[in-house]
PAFI-150364 format. One record per residue: residue in one letter; residue number from 1; x, z, y of N, C-alpha, C, CB in turn. Coordinates in steps of 0.2 Angstrom, whole numbers, plus 2048, in hexadecimal, padded with zeros to 3 digits. Glycine has a CB too. Layout:
// residues N
TORMI  resn  resi  n_xx  n_zz  n_yy  ca_xx  ca_zz  ca_yy  c_xx  c_zz  c_yy  cb_xx  cb_zz  cb_yy
TORMI     A   NUM     X     Z     Y      X      Z      Y     X     Z     Y      X      Z      Y
...
***
This chain:
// residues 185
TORMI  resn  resi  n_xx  n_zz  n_yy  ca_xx  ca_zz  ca_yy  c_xx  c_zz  c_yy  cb_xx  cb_zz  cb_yy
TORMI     X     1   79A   7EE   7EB    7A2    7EE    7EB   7A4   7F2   7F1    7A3    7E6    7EC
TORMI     X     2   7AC   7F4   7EE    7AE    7F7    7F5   7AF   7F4   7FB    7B3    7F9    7F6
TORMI     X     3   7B0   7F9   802    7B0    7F5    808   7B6   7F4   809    7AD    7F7    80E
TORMI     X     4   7BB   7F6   806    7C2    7F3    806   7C3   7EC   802    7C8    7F7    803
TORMI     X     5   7C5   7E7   805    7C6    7E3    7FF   7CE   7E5   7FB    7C4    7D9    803
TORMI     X     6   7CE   7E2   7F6    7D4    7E2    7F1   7D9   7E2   7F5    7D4    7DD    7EB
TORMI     X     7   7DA   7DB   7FA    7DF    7DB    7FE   7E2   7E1   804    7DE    7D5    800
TORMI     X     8   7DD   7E3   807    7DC    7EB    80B   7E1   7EF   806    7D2    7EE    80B
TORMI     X     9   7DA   7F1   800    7DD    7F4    7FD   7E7   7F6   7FD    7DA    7F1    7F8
TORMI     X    10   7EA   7F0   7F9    7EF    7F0    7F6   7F4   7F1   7FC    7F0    7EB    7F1
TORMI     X    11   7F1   7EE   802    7F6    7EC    806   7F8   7F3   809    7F4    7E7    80A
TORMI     X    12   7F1   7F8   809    7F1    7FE    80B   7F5   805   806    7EA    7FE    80C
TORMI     X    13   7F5   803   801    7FA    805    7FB   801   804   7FE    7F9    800    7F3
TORMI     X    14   802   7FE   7FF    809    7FC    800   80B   800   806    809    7F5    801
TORMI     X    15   806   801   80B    80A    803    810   80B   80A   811    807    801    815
TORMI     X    16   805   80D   80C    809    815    80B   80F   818   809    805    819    807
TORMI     X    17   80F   813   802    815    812    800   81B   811   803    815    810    7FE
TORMI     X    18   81B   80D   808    821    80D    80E   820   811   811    821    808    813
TORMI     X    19   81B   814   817    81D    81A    81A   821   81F   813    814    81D    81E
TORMI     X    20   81E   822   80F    820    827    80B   828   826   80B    81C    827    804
TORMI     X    21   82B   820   80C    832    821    80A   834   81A   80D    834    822    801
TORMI     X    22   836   81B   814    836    813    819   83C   811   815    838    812    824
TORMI     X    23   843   813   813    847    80F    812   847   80D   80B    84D    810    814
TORMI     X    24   845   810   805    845    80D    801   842   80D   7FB    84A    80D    801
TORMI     X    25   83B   80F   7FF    835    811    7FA   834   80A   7F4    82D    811    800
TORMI     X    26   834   805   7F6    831    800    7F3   838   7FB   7EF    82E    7FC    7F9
TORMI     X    27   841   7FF   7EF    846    7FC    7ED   842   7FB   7E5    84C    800    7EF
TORMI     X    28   848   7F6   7E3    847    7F4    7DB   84C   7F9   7D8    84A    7EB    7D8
TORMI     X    29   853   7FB   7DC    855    7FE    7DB   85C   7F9   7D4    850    803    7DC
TORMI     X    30   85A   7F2   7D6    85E    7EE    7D1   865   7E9   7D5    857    7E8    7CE
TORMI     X    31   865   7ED   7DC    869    7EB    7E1   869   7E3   7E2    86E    7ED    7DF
TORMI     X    32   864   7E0   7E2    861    7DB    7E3   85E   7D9   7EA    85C    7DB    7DE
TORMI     X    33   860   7D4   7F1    85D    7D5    7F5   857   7D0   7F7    862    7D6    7FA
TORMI     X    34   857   7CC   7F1    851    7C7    7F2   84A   7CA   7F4    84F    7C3    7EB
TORMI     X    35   846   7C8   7F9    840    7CB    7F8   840   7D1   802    840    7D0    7EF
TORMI     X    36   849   7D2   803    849    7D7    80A   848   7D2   80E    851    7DC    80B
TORMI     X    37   84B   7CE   811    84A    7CC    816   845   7C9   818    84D    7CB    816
TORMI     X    38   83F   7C7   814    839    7C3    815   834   7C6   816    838    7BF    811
TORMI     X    39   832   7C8   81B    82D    7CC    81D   826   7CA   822    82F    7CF    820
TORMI     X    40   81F   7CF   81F    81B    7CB    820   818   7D1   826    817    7C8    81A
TORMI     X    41   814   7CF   82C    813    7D5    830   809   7D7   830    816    7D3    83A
TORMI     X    42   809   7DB   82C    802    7DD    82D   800   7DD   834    801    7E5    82B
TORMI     X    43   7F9   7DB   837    7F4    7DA    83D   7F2   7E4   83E    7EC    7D3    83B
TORMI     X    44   7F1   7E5   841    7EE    7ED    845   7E8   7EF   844    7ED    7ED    84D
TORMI     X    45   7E5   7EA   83F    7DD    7EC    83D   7E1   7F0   835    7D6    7E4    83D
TORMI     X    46   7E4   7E9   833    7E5    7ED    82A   7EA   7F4   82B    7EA    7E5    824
TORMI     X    47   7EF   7F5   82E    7F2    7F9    831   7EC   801   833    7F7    7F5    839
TORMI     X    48   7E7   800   836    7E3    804    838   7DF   805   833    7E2    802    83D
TORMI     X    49   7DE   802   82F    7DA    802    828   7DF   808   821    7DC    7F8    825
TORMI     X    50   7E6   805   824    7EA    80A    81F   7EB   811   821    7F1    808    81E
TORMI     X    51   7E9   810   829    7E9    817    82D   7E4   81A   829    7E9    816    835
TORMI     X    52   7E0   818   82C    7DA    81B    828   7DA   81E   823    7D5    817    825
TORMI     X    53   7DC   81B   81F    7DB    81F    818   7E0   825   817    7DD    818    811
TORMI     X    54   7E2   825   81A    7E8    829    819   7E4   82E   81D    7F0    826    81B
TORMI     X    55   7E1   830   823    7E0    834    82A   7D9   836   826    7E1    82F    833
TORMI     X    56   7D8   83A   81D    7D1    83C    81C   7CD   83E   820    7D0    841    819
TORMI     X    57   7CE   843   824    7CA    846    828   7C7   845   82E    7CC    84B    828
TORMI     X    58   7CA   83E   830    7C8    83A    836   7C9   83C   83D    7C1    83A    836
TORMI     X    59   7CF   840   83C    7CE    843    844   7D5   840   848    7CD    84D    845
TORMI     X    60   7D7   839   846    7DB    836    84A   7E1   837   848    7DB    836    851
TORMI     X    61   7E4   83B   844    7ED    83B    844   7ED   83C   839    7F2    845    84A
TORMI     X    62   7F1   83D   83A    7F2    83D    831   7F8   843   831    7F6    834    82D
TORMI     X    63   7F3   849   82E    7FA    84F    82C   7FE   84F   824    7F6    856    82D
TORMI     X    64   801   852   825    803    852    81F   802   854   818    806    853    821
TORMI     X    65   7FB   85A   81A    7F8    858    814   7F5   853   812    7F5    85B    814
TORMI     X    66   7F2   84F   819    7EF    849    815   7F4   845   811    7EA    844    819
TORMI     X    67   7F9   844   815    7FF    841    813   800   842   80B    805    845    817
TORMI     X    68   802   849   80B    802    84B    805   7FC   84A   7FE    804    852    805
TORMI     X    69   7F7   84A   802    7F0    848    7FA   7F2   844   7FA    7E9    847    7FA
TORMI     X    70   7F4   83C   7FF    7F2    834    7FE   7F9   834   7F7    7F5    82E    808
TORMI     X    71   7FE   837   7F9    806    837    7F6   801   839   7EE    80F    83F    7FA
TORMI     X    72   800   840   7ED    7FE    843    7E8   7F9   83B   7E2    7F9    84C    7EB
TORMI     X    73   7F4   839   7E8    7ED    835    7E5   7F2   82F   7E1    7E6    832    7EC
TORMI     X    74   7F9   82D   7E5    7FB    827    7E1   801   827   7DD    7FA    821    7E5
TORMI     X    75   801   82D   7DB    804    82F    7D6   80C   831   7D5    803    82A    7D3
TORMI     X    76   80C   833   7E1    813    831    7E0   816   83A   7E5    815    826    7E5
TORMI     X    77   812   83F   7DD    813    845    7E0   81D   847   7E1    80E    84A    7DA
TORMI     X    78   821   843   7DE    828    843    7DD   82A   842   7E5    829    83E    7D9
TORMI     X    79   826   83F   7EB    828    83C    7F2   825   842   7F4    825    834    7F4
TORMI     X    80   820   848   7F2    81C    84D    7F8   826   852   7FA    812    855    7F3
TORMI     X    81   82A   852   7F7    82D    855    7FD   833   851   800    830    85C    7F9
TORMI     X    82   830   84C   802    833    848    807   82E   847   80D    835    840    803
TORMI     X    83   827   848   80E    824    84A    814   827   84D   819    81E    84D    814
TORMI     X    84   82A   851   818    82D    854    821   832   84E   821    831    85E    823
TORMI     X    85   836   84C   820    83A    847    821   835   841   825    83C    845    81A
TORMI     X    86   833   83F   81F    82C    839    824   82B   83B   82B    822    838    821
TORMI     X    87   827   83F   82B    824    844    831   829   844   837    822    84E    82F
TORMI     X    88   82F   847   833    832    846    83B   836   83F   83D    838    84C    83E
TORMI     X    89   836   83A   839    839    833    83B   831   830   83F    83C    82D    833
TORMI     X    90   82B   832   83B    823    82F    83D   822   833   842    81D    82E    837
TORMI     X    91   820   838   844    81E    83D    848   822   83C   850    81F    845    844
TORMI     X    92   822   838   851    825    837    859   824   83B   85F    822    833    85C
TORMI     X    93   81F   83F   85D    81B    843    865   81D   84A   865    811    844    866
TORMI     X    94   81F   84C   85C    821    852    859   81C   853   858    826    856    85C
TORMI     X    95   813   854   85A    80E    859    859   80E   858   852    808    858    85C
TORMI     X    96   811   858   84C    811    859    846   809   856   841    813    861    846
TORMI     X    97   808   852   845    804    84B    842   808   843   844    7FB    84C    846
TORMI     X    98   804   83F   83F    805    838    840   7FD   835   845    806    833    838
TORMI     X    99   7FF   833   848    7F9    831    84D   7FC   829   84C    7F8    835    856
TORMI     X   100   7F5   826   84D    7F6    81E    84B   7F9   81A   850    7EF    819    84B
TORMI     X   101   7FC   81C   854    801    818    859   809   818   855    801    81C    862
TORMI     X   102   809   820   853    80F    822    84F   810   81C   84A    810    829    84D
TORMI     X   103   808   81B   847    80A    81A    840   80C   812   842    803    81C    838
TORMI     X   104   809   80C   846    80B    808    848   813   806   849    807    809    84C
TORMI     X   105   815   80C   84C    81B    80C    84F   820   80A   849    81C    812    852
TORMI     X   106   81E   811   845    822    811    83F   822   809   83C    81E    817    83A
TORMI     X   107   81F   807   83A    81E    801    836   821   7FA   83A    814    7FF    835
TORMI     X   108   821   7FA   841    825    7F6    845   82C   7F7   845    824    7F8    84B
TORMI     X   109   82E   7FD   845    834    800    844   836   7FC   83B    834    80B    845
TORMI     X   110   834   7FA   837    836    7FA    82F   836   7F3   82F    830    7FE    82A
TORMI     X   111   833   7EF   831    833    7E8    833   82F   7E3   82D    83B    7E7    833
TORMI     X   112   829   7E6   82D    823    7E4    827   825   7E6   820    822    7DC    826
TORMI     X   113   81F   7E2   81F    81E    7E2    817   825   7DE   813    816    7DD    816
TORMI     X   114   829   7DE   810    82D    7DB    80D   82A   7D9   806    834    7DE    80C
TORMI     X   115   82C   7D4   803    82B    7D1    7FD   82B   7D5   7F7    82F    7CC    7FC
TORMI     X   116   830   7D8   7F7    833    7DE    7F3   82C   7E3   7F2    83A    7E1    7F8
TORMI     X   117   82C   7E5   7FB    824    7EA    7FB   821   7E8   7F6    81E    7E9    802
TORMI     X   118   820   7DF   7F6    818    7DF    7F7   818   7DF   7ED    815    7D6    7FC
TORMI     X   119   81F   7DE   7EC    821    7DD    7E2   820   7E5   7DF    82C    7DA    7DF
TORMI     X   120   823   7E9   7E5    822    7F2    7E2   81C   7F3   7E2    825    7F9    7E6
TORMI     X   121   818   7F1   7E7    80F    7F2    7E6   80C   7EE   7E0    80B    7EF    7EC
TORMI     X   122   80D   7E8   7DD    80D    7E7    7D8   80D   7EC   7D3    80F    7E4    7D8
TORMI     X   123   812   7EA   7D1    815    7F1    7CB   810   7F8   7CD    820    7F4    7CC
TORMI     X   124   810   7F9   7D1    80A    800    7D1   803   800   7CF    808    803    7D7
TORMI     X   125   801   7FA   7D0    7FA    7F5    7CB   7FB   7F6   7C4    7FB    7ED    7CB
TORMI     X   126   801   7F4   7C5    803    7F0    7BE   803   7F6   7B8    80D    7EC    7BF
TORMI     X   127   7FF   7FC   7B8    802    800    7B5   804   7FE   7AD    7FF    805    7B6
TORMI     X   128   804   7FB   7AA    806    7FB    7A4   80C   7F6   7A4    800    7F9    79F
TORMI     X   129   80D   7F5   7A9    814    7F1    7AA   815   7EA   7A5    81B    7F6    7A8
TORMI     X   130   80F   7E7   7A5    80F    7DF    7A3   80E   7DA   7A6    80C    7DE    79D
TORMI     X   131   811   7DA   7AE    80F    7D4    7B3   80A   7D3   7B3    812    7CF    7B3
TORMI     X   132   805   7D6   7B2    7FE    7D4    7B4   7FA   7DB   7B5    7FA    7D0    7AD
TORMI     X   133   7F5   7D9   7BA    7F1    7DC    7BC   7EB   7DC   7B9    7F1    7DC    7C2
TORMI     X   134   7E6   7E1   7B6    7E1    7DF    7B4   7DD   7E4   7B9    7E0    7E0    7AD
TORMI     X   135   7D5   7E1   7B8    7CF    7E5    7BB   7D1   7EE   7B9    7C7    7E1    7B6
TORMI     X   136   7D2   7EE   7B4    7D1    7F4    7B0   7D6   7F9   7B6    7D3    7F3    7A7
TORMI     X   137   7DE   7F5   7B6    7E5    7F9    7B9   7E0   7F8   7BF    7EE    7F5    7B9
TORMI     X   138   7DD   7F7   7C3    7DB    7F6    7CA   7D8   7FC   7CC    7D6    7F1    7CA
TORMI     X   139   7D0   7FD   7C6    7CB    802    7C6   7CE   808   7C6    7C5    802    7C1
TORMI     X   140   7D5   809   7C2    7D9    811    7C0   7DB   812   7C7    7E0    811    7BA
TORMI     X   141   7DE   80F   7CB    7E3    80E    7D0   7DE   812   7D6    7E6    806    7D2
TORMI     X   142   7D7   80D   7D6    7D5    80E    7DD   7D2   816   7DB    7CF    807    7E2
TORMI     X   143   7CF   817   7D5    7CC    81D    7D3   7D2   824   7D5    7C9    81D    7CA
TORMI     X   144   7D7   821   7D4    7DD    827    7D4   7DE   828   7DF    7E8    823    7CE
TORMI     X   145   7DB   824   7E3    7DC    825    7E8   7D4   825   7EC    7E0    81F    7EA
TORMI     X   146   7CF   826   7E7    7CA    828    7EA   7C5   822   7EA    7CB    82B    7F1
TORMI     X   147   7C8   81C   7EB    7C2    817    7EC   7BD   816   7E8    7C3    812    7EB
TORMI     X   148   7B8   816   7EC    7B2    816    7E8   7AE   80D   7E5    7AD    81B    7EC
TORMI     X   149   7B2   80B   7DF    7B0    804    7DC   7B1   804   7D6    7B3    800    7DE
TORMI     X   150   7AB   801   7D4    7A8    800    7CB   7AE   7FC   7C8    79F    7FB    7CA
TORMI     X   151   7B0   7FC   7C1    7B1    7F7    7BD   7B1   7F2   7C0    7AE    7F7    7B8
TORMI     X   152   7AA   7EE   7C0    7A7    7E9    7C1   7AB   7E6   7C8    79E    7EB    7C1
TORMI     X   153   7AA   7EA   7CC    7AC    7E8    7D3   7B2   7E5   7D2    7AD    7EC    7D7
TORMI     X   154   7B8   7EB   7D0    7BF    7E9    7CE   7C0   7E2   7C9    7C2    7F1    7CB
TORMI     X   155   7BB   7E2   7C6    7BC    7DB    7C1   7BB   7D3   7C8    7B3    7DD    7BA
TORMI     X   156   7B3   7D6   7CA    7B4    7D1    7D1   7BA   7CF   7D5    7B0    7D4    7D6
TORMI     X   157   7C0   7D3   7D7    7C4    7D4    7DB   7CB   7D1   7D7    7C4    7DC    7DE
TORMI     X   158   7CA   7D2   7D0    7CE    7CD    7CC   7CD   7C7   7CD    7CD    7CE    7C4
TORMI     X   159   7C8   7C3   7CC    7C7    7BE    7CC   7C8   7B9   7D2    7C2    7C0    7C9
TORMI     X   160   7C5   7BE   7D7    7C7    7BB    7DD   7CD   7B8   7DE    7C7    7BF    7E0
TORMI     X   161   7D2   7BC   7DD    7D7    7BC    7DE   7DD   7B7   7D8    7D8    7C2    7DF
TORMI     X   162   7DB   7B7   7D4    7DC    7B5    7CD   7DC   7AD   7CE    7D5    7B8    7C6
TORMI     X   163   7E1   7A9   7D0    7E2    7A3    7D1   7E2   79E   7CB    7E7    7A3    7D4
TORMI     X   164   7E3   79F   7C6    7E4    79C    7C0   7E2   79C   7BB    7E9    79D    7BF
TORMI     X   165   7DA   7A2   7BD    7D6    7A4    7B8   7D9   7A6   7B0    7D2    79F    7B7
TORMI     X   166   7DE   7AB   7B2    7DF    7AD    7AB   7DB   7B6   7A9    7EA    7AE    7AA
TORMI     X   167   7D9   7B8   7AF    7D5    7BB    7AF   7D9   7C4   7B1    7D1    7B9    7A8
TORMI     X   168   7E0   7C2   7B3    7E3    7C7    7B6   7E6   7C3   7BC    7EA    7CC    7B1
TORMI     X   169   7E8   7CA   7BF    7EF    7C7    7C5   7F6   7C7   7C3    7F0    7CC    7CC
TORMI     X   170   7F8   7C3   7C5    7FF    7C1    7C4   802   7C4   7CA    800    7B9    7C3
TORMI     X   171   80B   7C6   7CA    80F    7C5    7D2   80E   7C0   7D7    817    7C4    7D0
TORMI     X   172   80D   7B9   7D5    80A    7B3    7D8   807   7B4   7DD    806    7AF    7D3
TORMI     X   173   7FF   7B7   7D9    7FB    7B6    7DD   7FA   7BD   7E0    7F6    7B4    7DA
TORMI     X   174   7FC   7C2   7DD    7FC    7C7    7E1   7FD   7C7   7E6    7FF    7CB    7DF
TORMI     X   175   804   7C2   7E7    80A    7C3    7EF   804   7BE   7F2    816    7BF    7EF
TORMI     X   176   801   7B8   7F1    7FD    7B5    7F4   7F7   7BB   7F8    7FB    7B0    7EF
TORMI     X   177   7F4   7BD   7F4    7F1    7C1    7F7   7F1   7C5   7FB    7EF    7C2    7F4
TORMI     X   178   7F9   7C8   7FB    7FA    7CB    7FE   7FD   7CA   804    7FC    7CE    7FB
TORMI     X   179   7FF   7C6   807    801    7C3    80C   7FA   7BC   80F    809    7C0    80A
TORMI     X   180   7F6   7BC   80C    7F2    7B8    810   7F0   7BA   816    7EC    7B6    80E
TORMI     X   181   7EF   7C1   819    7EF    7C2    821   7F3   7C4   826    7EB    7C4    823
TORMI     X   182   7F9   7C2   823    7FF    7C6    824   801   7C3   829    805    7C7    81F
TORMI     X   183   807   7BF   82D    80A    7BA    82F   813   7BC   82D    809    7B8    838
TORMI     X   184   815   7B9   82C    81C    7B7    829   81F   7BA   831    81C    7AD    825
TORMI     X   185   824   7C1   82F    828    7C3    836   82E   7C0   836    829    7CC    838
***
């Protein structure tokens, strides 16, 4: 199985997808404010987890190429000419990288995870757009971002998570899952 668990995973989805576009990456765009004001604050390990993934080449900051593969791997090549924008709201020091104190910052400055986030990360699961998540939308997702995890696994990580045994995820349980190591900001 992967060493990310599902929850890692998504939560790490989510958060790219906010950096990529802090104010209003994750809108419904149905002018609806249910969901803004309730917010949940990631811990500095899972934060550092998202850093990661994003910072390929290991050497402590995140440029904007990598910036730009993570944007390209999840499908969201329409946002690569909004990086210099990011860069200079995220880039604090100006050396024209994000370094994990910046990216920290950034996410403090935004005021967590919102409900909203955690429903647009859904729907990016969701790709066939029928409130459910299956094994199958899982294995496409993490393959399009590199992760390396069988069918089989992704079928495990359903289940896990799968409260009601219908044999997908629902929004329900998704937001459950998604907020189990969160604390409510």
């Amino acid at each position: 199985m992967s060493k990310t668990s599902f929850l890692e995973l998504k939560y790490n989805l989510s958060k790219k997808k906010f950096l990529a576009k802090p104010s209003r990456m994750f809108s419904f765009g149905d002018g609806q404010n249910e969901g803004q004001t309730t917010a949940y604050q990631p811990n500095l390990v899972e934060l550092k987890k998202v850093f990661d993934k994003f910072d390929s080449n290991r050497d402590g900051k995140i440029s904007r190429e990598e910036y730009k593969a993570m944007l390209r791997a999840l499908g969201k090549e329409n946002m690569i000419k909004e990086v210099g924008k990011i860069f200079r709201v995220a880039d604090l020091d100006g050396d024209g990288y994000i370094d994990f104190n910046e990216f920290v910052e950034l996410h403090k400055k935004e005021g967590g995870v919102k409900t909203m986030d955690i429903q647009r990360a859904f729907r990016d699961f969701d790709a066939d757009g029928d409130g459910k998540i299956t094994a199958e939308e899982v294995f496409e997702l993490l393959k399009r971002i590199g992760e390396k995890c069988s069918l089989g696994d992704c079928r495990k990580m359903v289940r896990a998570v799968d409260a009601n045994g219908d044999g997908v995820i629902d929004m329900d349980e998704f937001i459950t899952m998604m907020t189990r190591t969160m604390k409510l900001g």
